[in-house]
Backbone as CSV, one residue per row, in Angstrom:
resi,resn,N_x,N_y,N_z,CA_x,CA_y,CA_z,C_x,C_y,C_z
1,UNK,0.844,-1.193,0.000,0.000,0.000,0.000,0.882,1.246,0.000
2,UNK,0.435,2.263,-1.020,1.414,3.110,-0.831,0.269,4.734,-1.006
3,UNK,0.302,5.594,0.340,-0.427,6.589,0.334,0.611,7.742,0.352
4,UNK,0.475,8.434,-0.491,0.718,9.931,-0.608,-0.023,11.001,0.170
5,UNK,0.867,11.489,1.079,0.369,12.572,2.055,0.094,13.696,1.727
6,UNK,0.895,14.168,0.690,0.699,15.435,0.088,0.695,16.123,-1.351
7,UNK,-0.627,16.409,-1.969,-0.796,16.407,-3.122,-1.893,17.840,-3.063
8,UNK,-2.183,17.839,-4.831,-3.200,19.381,-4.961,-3.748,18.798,-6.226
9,UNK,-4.753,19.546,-6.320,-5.326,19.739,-7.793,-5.829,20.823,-7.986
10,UNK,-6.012,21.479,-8.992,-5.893,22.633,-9.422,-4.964,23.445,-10.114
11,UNK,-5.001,24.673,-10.354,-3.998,25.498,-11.089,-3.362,26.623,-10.318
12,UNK,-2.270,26.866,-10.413,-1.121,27.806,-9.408,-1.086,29.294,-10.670
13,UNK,-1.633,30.515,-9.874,-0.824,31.393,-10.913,0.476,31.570,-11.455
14,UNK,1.262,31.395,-10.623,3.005,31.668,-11.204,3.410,30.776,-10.985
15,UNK,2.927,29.060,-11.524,3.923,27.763,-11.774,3.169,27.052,-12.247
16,UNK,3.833,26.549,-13.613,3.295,26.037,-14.574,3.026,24.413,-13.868
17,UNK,2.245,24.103,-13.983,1.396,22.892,-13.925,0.528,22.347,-15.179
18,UNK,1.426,21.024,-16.037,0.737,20.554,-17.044,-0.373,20.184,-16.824
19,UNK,-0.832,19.840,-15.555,-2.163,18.321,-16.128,-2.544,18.799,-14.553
20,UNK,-3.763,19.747,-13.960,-3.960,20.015,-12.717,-4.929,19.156,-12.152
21,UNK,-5.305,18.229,-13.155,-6.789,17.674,-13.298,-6.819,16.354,-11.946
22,UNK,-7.776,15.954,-11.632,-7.763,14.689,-10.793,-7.748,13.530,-11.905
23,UNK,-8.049,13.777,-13.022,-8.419,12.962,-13.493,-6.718,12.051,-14.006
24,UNK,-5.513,13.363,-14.193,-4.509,13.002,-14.623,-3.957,12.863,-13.341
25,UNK,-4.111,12.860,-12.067,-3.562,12.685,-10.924,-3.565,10.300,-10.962
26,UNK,-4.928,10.577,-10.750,-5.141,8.879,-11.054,-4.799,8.636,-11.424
27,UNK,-4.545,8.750,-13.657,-3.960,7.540,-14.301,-2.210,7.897,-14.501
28,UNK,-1.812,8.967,-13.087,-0.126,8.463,-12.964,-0.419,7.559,-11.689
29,UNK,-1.063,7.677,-10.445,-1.671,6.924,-9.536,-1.593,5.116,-10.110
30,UNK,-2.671,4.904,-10.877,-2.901,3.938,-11.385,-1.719,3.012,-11.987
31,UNK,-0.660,4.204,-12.832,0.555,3.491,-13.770,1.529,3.023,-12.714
32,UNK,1.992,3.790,-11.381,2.921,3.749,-10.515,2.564,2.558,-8.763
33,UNK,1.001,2.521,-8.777,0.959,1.792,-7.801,0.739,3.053,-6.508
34,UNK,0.445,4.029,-6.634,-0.653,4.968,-5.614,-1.748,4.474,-5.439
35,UNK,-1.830,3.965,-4.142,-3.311,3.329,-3.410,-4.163,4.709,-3.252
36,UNK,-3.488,5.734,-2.662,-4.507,6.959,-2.116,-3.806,8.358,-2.171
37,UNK,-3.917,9.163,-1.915,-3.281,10.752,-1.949,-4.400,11.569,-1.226
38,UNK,-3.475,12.117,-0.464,-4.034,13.838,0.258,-4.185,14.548,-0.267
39,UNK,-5.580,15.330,-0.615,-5.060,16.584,-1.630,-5.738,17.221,-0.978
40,UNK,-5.198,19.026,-1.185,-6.339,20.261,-1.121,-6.273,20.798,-2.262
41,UNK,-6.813,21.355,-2.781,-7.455,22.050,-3.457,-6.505,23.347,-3.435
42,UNK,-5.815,24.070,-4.883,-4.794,24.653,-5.041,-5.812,26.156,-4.759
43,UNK,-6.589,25.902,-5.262,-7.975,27.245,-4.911,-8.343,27.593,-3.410
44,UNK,-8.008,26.843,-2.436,-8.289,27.102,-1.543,-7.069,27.269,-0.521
45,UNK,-5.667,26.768,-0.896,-4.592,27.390,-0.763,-4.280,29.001,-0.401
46,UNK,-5.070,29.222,-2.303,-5.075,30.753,-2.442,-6.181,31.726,-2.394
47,UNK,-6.820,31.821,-3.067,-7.980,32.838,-2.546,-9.315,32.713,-2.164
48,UNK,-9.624,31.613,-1.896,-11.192,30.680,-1.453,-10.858,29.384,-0.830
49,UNK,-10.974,29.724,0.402,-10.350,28.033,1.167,-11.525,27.436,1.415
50,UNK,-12.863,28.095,1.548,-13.859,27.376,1.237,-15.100,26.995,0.343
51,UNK,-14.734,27.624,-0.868,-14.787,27.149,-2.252,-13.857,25.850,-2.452
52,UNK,-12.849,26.591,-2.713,-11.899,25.246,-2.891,-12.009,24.121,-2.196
53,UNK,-12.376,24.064,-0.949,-12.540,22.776,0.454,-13.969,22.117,-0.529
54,UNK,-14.814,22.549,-0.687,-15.981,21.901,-1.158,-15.449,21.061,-2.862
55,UNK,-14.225,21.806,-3.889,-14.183,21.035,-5.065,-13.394,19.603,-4.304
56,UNK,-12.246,20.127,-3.771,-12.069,18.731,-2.980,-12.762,17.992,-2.677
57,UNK,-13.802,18.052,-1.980,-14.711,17.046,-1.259,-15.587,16.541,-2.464
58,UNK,-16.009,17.233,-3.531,-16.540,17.273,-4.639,-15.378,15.560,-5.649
59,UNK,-13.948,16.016,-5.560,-13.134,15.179,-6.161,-12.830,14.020,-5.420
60,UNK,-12.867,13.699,-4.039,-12.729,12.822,-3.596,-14.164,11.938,-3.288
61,UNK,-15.284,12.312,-3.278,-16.478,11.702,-3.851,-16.596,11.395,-5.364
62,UNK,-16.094,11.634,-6.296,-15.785,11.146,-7.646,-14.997,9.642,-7.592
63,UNK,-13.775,10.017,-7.260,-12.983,8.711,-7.013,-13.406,8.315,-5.674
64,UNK,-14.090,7.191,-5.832,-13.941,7.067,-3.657,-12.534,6.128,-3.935
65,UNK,-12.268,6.260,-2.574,-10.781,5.385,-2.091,-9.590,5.743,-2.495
66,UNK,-9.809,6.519,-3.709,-8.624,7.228,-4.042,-7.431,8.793,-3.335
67,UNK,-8.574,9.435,-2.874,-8.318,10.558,-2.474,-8.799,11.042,-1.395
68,UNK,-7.853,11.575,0.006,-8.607,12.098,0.920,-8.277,13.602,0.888
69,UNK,-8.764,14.257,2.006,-9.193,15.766,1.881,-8.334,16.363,2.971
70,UNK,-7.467,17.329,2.727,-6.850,17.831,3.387,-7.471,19.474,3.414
71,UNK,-8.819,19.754,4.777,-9.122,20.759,4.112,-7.826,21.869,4.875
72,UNK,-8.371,22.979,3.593,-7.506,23.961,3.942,-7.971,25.276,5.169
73,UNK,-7.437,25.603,5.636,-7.978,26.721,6.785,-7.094,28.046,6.400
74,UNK,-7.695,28.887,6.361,-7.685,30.674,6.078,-7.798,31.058,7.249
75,UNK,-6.780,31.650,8.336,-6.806,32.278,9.774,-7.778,33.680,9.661
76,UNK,-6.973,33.785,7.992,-7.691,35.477,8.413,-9.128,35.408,7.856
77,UNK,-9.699,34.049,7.179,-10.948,33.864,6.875,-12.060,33.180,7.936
78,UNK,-10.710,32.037,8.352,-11.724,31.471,9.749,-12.986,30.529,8.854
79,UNK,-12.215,30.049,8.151,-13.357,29.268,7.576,-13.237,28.112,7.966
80,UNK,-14.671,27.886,7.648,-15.353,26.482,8.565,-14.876,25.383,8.218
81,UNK,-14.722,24.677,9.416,-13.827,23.336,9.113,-15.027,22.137,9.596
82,UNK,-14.562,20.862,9.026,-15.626,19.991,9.675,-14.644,18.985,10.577
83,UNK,-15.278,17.530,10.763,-14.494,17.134,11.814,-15.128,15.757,11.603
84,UNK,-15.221,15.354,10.392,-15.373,14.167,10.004,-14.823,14.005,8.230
85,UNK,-15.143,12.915,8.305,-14.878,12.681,6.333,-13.476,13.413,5.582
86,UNK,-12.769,13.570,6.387,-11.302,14.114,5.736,-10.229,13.734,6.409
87,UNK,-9.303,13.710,5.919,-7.808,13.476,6.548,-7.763,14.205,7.514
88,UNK,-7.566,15.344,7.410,-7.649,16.155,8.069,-7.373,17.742,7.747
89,UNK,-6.356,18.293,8.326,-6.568,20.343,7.644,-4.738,20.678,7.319
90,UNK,-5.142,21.480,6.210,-3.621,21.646,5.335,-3.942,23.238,5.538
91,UNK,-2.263,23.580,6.312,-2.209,25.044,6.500,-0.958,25.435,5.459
92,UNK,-0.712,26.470,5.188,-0.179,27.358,4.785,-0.206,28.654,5.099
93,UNK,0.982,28.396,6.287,1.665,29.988,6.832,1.843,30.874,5.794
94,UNK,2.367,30.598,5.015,3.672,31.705,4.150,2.763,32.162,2.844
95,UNK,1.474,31.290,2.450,0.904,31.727,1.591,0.082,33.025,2.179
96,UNK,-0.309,32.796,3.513,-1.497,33.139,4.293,-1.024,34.139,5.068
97,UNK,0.586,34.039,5.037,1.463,35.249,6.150,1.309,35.172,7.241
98,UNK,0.711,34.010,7.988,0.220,33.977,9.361,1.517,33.145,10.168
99,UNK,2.016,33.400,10.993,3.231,32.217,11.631,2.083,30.747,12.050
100,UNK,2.602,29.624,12.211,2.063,28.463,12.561,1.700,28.315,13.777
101,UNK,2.271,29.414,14.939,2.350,29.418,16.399,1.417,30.922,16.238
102,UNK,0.768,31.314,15.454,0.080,32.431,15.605,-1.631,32.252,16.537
103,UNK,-2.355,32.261,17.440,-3.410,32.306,18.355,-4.309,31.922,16.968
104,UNK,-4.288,32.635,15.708,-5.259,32.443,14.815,-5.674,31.315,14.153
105,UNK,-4.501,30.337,14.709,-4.878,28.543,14.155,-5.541,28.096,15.506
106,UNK,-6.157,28.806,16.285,-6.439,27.894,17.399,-7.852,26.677,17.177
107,UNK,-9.088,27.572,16.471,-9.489,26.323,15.691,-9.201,25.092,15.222
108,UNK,-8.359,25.032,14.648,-7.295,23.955,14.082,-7.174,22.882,15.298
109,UNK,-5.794,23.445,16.226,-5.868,22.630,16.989,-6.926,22.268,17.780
110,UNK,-7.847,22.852,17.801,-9.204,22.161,19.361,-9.996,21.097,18.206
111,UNK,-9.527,21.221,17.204,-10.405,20.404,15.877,-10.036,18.842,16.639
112,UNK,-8.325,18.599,17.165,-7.630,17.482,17.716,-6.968,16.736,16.100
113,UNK,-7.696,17.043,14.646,-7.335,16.005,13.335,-6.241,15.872,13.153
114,UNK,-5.188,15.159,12.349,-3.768,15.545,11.912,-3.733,16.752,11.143
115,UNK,-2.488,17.587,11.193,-2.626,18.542,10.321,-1.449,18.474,9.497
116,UNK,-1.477,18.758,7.653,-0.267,19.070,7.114,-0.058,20.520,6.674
117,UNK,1.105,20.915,7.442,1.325,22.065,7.228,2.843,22.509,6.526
118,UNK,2.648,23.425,5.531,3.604,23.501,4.249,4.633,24.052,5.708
119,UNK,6.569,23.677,5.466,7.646,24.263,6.588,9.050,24.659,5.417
120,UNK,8.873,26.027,6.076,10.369,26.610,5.364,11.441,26.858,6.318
121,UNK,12.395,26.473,5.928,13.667,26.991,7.510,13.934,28.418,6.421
122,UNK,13.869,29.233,7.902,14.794,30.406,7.789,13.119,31.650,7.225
123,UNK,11.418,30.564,6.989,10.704,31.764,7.177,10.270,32.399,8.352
124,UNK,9.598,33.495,8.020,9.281,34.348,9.145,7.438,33.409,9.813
125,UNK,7.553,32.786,8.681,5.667,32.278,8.685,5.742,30.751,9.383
126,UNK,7.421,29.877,8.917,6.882,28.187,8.661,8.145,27.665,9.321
127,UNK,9.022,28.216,9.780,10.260,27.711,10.133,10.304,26.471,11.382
128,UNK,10.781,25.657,10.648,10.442,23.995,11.608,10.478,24.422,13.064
129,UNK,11.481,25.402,13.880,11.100,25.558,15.082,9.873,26.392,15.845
130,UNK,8.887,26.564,14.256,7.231,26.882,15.051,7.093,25.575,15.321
131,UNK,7.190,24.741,14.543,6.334,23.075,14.342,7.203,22.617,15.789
132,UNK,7.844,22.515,16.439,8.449,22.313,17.505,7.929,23.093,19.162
133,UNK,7.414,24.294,18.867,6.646,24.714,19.673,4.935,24.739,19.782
134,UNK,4.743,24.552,18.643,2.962,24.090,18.452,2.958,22.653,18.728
135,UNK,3.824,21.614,18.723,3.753,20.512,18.765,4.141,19.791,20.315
136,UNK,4.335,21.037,21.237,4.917,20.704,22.678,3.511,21.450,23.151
137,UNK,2.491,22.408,22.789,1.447,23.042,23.437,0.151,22.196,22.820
138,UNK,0.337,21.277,21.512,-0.574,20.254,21.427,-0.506,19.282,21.299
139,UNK,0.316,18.401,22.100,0.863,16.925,21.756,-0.222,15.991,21.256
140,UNK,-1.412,16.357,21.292,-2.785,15.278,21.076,-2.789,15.382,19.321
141,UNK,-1.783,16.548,18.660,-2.409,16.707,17.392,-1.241,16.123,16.769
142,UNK,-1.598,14.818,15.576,-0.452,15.382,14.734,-0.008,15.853,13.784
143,UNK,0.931,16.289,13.280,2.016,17.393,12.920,2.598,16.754,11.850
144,UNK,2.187,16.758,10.682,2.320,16.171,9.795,4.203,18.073,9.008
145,UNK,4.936,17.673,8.948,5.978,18.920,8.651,5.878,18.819,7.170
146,UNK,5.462,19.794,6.606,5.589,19.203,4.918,6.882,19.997,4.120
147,UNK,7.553,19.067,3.552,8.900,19.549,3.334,10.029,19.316,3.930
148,UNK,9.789,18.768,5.071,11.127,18.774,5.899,11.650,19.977,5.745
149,UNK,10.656,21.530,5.583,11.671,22.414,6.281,11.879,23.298,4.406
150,UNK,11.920,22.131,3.428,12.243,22.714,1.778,13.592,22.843,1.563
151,UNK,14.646,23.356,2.505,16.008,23.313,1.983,16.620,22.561,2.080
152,UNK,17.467,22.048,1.979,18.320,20.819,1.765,19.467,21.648,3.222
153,UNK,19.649,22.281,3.310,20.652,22.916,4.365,19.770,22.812,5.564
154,UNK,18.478,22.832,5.847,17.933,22.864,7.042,17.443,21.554,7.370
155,UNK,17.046,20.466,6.380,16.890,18.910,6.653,17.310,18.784,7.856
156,UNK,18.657,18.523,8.092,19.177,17.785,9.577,18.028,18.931,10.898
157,UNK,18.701,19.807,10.708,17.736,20.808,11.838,16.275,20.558,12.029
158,UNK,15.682,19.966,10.661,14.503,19.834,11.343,14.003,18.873,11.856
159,UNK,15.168,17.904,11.597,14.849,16.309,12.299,15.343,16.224,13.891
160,UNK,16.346,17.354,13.870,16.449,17.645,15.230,15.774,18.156,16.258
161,UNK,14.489,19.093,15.385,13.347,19.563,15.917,12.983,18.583,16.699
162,UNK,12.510,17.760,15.199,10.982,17.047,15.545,11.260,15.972,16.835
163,UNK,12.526,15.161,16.433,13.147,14.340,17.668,12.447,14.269,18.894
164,UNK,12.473,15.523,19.731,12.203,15.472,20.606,9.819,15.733,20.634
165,UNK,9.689,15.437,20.101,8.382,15.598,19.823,7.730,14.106,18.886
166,UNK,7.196,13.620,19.872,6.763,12.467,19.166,5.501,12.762,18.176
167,UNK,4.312,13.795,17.964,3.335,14.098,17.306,4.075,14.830,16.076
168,UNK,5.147,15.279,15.692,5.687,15.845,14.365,6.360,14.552,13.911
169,UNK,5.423,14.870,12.491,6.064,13.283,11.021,6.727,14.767,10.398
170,UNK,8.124,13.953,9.687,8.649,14.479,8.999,7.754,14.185,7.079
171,UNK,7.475,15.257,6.214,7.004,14.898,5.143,7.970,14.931,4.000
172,UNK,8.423,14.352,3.135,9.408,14.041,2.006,9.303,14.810,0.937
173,UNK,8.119,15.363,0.882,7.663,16.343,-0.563,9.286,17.468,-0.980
174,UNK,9.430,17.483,-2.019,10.268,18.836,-2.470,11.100,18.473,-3.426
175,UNK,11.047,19.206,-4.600,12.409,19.182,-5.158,13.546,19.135,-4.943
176,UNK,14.344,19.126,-4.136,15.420,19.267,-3.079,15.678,18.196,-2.546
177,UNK,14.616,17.181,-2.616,14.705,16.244,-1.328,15.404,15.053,-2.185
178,UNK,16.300,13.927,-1.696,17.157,13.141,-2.368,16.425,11.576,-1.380
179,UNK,16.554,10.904,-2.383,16.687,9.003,-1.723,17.661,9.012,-0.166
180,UNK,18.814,9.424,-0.560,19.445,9.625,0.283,19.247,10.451,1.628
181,UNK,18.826,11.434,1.417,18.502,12.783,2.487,17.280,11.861,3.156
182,UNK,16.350,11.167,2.547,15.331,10.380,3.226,15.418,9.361,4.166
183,UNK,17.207,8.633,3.586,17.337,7.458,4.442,18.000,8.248,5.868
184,UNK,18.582,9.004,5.675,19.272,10.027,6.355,18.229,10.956,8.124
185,UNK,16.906,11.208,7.400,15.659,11.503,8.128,15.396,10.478,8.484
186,UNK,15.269,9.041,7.976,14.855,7.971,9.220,15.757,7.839,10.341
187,UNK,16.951,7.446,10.021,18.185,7.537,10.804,18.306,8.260,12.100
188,UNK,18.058,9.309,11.962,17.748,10.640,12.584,16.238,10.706,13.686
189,UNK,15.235,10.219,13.172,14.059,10.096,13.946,13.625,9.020,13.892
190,UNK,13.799,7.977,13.342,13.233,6.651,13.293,11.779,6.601,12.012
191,UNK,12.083,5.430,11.828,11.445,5.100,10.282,9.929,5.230,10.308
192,UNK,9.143,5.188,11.722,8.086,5.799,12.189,7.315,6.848,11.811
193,UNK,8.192,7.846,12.009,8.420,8.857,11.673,8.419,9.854,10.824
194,UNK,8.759,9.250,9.311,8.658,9.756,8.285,7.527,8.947,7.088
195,UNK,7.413,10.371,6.311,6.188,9.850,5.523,6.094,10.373,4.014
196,UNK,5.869,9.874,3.268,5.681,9.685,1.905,4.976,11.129,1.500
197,UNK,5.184,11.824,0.809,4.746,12.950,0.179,5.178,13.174,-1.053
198,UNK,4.240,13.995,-2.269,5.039,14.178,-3.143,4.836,15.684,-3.749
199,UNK,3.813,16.198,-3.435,3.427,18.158,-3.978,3.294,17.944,-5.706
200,UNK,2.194,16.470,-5.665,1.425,16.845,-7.248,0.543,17.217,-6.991
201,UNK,0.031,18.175,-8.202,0.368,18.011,-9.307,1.509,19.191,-9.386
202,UNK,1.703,19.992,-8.532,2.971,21.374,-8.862,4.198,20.141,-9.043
203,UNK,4.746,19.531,-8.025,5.277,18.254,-8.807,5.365,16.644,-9.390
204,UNK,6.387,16.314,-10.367,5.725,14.913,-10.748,5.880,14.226,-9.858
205,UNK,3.890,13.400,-9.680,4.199,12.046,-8.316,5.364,10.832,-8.985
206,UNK,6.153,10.829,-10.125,6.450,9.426,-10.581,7.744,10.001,-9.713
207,UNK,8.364,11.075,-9.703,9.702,11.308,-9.208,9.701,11.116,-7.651
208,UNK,8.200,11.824,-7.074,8.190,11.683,-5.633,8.612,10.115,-5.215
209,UNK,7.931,9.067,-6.062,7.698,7.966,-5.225,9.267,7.470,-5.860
210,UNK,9.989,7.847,-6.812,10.711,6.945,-7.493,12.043,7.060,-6.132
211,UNK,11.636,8.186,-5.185,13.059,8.794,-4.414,12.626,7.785,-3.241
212,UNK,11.568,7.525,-3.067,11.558,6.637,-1.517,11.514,5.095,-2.262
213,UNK,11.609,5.021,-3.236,11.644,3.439,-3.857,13.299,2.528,-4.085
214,UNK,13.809,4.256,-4.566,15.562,3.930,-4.678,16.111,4.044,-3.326
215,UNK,15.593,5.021,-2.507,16.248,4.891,-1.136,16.959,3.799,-0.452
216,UNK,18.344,4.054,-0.410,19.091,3.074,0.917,18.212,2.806,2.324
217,UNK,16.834,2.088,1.517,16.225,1.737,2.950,15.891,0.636,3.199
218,UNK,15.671,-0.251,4.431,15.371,-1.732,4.894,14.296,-1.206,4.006
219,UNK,13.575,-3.123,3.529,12.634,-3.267,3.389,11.484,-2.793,4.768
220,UNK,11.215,-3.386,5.714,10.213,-3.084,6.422,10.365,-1.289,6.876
221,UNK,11.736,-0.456,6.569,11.357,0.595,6.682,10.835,1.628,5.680
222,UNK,10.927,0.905,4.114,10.229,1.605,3.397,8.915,1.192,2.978
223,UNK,8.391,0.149,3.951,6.718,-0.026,3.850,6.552,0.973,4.361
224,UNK,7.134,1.665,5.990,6.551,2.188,7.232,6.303,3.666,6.295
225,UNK,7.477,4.120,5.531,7.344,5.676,4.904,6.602,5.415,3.953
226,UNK,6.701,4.547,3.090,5.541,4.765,1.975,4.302,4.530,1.516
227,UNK,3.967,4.264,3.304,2.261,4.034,3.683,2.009,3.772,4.724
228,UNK,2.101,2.920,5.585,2.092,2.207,6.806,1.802,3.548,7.531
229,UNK,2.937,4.424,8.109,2.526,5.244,8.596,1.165,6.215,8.653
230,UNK,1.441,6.763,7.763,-0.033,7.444,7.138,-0.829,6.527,7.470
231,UNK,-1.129,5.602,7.410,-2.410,4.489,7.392,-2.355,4.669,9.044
232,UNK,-1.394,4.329,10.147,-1.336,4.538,11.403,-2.114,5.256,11.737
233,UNK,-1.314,6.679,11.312,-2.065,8.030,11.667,-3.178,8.422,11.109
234,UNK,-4.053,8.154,10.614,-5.252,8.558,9.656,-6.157,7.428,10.485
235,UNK,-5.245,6.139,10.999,-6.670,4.923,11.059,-7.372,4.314,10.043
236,UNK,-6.566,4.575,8.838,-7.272,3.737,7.479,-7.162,2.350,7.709
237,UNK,-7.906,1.829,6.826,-7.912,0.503,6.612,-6.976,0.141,5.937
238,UNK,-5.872,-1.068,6.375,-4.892,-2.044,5.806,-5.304,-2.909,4.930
């Protein structure tokens, strides 16, 4: 079983995205052996988080079993979240300008769901040591880090974060991110720990999965990242 934590559909103004469609999400899904994917809705990212939350829910009732719902939350919109039928809620500080430790996600956390939230080292909005302090004031939630952080220079730092915080998963998504740098993040926090992501359709899922497939990793630790976990944390069915 192999679930993808982090995915979109839709269209980005300033990054080209060939194929935004769900429909071309599946038949790379289908060619590669993707059981399921997280998505929000690239529309609700950016200027309608609850427009966009409803095409999601709209696309993952199209495909059932294929796709769960990562809805998105707007601090400065405060839009309504539910508390059933989804993965759970996908933030974005840096789109939204809000820090992750800002009072204005407090919704979020009393929600208790997993949350994936986009992490940059070195922003003012996402920098892995918010996810280190939101994750010690809500240990009940978890903390899904998406990116490991995005730079390749801050990787180690943010595994050093999370370490001490058992509710933060490290997420694999990024251009940046290597087979290697992955086996490197288990090492570091334990194979538990980390989880399969890939940021389609902005990028290709065949490359996401092809980096945790080549990975210098045990067999039983690249079941745990390239599904197992997620399935843990979500409570899906095996």
């Amino acid at each position: 079983m192999i679930l993808d934590a982090h995915g979109h559909v839709g269209s980005w103004p300033d990054f080209l995205i060939p194929d935004p469609s769900a429909e071309g999400l599946v038949a790379v899904m289908d060619r590669i052996g993707v059981t399921a994917m997280g998505i929000s809705h690239l529309l609700a990212v950016g200027p309608d988080a609850e427009h966009g939350n409803r095409l999601a829910t709209e696309i993952a009732e199209r495909f059932p079993g294929r796709f769960g719902v990562w809805q998105v939350y707007n601090p400065h919109h405060r839009t309504p979240l539910v508390s059933g039928g989804v993965w759970g809620v996908k933030l974005h500080p840096d789109v939204h300008q809000c820090r992750l430790d800002d009072p204005l996600y407090g919704p979020v956390w009393d929600l208790g769901l997993p949350v994936l939230a986009h992490a940059q080292t070195d922003s003012p909005w996402s920098d892995p040591a918010q996810f280190a302090a939101v994750a010690a004031r809500h240990p009940e939630v978890p903390l899904l880090m998406g990116h490991t952080g995005l730079w390749p220079y801050g990787f180690a730092r943010a595994a050093r974060l999370a370490a001490d915080h058992p509710n933060v998963y490290l997420e694999t998504c990024g251009s940046k991110m290597t087979g290697r740098w992955i086996a490197r993040l288990v090492a570091m926090v334990g194979a538990d720990r980390v989880v399969f992501g890939s940021d389609a359709c902005f990028l290709d899922l065949r490359t996401g999965l092809g980096r945790i497939a080549l990975a210098p990793l045990t067999a039983p630790d690249r079941t745990l990242v390239q599904g197992a976990n997620l399935a843990r944390l979500l409570t899906l069915p095996t």
